[in-house]
KEKE-3310 file (N, C-alpha, C; in steps of 0.2 Angstrom, whole numbers, plus 5000, padded with zeros to 4 digits):
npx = (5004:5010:5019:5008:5002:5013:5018:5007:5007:5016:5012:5003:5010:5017:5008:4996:4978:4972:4962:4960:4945:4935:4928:4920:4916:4925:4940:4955:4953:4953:4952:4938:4940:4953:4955:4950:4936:4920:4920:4915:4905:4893:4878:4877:4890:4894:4887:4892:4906:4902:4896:4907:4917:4909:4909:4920:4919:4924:4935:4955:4955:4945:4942:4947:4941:4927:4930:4934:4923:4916:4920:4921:4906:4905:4909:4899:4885:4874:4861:4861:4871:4864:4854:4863:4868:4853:4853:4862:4859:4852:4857:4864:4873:4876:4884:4896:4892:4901:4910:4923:4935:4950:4965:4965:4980:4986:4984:4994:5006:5005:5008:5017:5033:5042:5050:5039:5035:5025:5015:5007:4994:4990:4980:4980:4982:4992:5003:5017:5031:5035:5044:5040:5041:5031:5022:5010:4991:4977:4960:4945:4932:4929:4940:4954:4972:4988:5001:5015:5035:5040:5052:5058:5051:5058:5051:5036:5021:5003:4996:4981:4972:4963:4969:4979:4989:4995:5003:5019:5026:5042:5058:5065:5071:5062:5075:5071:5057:5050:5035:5027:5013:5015:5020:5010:5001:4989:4974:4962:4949:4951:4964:4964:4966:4962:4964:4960:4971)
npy = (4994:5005:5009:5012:5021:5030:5032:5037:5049:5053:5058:5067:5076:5080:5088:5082:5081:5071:5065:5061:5051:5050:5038:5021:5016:5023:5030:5034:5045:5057:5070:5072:5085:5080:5070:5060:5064:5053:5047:5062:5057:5061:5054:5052:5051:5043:5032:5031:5026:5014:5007:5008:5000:4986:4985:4977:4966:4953:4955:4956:4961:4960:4957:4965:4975:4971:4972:4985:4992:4989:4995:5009:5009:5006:5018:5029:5036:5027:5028:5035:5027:5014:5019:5019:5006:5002:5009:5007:4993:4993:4995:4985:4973:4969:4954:4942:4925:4916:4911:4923:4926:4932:4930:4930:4933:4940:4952:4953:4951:4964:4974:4972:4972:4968:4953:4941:4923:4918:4904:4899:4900:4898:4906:4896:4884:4879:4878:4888:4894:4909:4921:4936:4956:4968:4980:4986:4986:4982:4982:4978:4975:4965:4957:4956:4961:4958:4969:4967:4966:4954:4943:4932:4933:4945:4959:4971:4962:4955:4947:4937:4938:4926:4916:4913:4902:4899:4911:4918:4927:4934:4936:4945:4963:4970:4978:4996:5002:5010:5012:5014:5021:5016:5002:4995:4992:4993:4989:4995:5006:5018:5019:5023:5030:5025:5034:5052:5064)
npz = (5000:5005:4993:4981:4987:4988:4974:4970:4977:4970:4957:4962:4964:4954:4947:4943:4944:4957:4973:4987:4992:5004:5017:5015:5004:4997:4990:4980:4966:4952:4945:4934:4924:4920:4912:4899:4887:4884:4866:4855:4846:4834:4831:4814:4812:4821:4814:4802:4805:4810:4801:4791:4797:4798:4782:4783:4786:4779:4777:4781:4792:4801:4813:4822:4818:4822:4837:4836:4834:4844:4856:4853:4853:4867:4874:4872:4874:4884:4878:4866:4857:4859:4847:4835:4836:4830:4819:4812:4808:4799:4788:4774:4767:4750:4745:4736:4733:4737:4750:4753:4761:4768:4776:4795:4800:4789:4789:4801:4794:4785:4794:4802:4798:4793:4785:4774:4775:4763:4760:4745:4733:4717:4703:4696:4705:4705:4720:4729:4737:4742:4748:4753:4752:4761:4755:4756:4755:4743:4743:4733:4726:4736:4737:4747:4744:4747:4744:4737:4738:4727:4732:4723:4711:4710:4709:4712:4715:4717:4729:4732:4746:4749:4744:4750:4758:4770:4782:4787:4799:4797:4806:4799:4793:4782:4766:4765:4753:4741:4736:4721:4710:4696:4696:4701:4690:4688:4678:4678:4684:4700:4712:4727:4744:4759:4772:4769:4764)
capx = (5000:5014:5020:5005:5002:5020:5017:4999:5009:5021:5007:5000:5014:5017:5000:4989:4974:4970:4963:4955:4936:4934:4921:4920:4917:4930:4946:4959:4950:4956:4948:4936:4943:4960:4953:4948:4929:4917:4921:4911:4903:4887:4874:4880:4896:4894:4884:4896:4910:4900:4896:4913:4919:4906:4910:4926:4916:4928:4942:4959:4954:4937:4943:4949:4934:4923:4934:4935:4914:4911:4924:4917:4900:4905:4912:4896:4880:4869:4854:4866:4873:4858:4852:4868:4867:4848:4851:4866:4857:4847:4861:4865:4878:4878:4890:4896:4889:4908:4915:4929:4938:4955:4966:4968:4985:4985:4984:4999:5009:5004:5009:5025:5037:5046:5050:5035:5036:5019:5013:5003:4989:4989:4974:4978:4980:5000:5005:5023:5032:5037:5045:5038:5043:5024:5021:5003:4988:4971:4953:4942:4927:4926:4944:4960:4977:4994:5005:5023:5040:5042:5061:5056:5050:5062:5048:5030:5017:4997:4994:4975:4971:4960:4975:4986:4988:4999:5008:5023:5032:5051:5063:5069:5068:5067:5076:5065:5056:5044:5028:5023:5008:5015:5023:5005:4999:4980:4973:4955:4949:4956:4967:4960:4970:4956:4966:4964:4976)
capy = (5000:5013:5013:5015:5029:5034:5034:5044:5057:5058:5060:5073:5081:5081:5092:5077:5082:5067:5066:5052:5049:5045:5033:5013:5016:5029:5027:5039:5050:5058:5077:5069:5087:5079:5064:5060:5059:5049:5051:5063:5056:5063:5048:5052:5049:5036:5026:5031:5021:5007:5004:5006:4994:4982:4984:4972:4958:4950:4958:4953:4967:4958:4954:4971:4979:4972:4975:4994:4996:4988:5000:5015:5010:5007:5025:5034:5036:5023:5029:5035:5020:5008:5022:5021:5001:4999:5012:5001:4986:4993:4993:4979:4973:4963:4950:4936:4918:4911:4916:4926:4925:4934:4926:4936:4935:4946:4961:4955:4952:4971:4979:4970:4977:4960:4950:4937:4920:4914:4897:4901:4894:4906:4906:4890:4879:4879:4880:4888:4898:4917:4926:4944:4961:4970:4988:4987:4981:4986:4979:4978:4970:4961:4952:4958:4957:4960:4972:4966:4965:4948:4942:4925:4934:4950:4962:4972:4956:4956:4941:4938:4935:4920:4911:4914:4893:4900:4916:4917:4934:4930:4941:4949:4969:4973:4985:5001:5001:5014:5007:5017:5018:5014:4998:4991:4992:4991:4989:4998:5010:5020:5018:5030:5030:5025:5041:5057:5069)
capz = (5000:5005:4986:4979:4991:4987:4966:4969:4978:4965:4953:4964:4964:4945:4944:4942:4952:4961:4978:4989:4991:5011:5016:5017:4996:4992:4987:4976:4962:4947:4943:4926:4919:4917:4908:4892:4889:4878:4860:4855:4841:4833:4827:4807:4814:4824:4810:4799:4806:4809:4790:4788:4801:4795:4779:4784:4788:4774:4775:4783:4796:4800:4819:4826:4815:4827:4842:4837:4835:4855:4860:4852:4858:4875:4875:4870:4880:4882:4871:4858:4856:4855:4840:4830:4832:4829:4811:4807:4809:4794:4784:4771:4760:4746:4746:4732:4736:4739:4757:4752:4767:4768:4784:4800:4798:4781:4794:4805:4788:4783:4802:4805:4794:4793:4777:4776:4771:4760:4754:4741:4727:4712:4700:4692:4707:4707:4724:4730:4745:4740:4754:4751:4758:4764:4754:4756:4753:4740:4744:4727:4725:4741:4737:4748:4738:4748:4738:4742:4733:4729:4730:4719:4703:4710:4707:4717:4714:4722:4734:4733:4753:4752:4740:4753:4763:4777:4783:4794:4797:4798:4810:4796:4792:4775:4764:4761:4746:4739:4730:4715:4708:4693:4699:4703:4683:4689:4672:4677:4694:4704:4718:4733:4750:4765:4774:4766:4766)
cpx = (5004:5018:5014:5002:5008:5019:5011:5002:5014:5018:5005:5004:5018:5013:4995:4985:4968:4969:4960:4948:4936:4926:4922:4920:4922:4936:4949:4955:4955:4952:4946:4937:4950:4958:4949:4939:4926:4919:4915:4907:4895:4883:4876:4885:4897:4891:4889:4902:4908:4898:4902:4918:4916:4906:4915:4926:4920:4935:4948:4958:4948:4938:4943:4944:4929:4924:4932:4927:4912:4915:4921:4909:4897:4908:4906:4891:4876:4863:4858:4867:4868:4857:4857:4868:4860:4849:4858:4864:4853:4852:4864:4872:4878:4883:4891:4892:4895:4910:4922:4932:4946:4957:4967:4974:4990:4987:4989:5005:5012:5009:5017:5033:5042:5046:5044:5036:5027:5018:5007:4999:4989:4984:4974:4978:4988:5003:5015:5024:5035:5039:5044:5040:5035:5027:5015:4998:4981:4965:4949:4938:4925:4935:4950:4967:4981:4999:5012:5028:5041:5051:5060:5056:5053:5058:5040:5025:5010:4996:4987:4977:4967:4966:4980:4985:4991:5004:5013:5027:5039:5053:5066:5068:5070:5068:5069:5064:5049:5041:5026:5015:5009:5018:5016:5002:4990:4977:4965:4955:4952:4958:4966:4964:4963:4959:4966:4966:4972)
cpy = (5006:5014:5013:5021:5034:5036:5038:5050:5059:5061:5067:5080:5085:5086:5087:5079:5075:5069:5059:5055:5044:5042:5026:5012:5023:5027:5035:5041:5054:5063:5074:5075:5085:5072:5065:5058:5052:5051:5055:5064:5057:5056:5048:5049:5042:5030:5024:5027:5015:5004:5003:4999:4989:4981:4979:4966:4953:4949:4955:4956:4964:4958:4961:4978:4976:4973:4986:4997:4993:4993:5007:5014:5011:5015:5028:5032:5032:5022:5031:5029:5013:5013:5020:5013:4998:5004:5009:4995:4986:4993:4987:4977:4967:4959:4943:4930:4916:4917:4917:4926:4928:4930:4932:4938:4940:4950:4960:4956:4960:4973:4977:4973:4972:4956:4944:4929:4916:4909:4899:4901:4900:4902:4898:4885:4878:4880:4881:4894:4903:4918:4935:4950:4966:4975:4989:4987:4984:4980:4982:4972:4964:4956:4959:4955:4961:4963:4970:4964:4957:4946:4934:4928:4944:4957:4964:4964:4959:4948:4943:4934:4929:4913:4909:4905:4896:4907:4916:4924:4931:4937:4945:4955:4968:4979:4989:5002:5005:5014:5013:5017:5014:5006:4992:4990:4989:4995:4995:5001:5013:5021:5025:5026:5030:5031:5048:5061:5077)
cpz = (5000:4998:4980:4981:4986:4978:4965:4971:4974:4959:4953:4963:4956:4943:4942:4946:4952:4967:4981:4992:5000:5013:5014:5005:4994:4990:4983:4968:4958:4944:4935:4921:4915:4913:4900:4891:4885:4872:4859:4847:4838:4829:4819:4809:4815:4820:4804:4800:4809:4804:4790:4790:4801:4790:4775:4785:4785:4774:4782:4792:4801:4808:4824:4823:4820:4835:4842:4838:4843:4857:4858:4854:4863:4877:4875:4875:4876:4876:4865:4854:4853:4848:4834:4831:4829:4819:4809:4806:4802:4785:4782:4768:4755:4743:4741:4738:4739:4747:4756:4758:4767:4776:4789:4799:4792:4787:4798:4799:4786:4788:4804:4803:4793:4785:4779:4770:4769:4758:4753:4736:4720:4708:4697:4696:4709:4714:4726:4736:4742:4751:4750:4757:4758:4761:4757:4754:4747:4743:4736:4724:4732:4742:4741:4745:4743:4743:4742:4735:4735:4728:4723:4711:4705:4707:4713:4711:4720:4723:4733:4742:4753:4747:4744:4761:4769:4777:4788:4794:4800:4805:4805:4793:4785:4773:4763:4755:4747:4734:4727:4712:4699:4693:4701:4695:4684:4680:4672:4684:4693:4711:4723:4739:4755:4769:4769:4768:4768)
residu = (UNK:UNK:UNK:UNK:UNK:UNK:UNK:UNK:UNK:UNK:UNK:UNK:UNK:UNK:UNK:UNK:UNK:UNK:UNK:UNK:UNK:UNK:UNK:UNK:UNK:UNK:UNK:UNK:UNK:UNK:UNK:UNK:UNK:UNK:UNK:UNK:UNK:UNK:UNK:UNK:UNK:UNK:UNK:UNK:UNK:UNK:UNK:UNK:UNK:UNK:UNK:UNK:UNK:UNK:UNK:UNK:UNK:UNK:UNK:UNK:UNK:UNK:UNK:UNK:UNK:UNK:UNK:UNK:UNK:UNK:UNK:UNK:UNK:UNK:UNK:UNK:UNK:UNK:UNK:UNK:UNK:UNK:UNK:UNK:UNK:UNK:UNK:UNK:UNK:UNK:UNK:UNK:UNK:UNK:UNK:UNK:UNK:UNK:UNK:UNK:UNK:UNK:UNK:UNK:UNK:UNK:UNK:UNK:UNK:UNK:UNK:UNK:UNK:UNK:UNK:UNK:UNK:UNK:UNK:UNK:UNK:UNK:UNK:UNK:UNK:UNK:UNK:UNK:UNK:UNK:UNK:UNK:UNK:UNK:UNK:UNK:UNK:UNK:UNK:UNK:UNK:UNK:UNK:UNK:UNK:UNK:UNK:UNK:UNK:UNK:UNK:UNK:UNK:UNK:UNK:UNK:UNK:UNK:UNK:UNK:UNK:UNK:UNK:UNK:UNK:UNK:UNK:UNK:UNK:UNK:UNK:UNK:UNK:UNK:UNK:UNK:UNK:UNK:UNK:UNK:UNK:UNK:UNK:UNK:UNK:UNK:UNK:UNK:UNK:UNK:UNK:UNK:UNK:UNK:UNK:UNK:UNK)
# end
């Protein structure tokens, strides 16, 4: 108890404005202006990034997309909250018949920064192991494609995600390498950043 004592009073004395709450229910408090509140998302808002985050229902992202919409709905106030799930609940999406499925590991592949080794099924059926280095990924049509330099065919290549048999990320960093848009040769579209600038 004396050093959590002793680290509240170092707080305190940092300018934290803590105090204690005396009474059989009290304990140490933390002034809720030094805190951060609920997001303050207005129901557009808040609907809007539940389409979005349900949009990923497929995507390699699909795990930490549903992770991210309980968090944000546990942050807003009750009644909001139900609103902005019962008017996304109204929201649909048309989806092929085939469960396109990208692997969770797609997304740690992307994040790591690591050379990745893939066993991999290409259109014809051909299975073989690429060690690729992660630039980035496109979504299109419902199908996720890892953008990486392959060292095999020594060139940028798109992995579709549900092709993908097995991922392992290695230990090893790769060189820096800067993905063009030219380097992708997308025959048709156009390539849109989910961040704008």
């Amino acid at each position: 108890m004396r050093t959590i004592e002793r680290d509240l009073s170092a707080l305190q004395q940092a300018g934290l404005p803590i105090w204690a709450e005396p009474g059989r229910t009290g304990g140490y408090v933390i002034d809720a202006s030094a805190t951060l509140g609920p997001a303050g998302f207005t129901l557009d808002e808040a609907l809007a990034v539940l389409i979005g985050l349900g949009s990923l229902g497929r995507s390699p992202f699909r795990l930490s997309a549903r992770t991210a919409a309980r968090k944000m709905l546990a942050v807003m106030p009750e009644g909001e909250a139900a609103r902005a799930s019962a008017l996304a609940s109204r929201v649909h999406l048309l989806e092929g018949e085939d469960e396109v499925v990208a692997p969770p590991e797609f997304a740690a592949a992307l994040r790591a920064d690591r050379v990745v080794r893939l066993r991999y099924q290409d259109a014809g059926g051909t299975e073989s192991v690429r060690e690729v280095e992660p630039l980035g990924s496109i979504g299109k049509e419902g199908q996720w494609y890892l953008i990486a330099w392959c060292r095999l065919r020594d060139g940028v290549r798109a992995f579709r995600g549900d092709r993908m048999l097995s991922i392992e990320v290695t230990e090893e960093r790769p060189p820096q390498r800067a993905l063009r848009a030219a380097d992708l040769a997308i025959p048709y579209g156009r390539l849109r950043s989910v961040v704008e600038d």
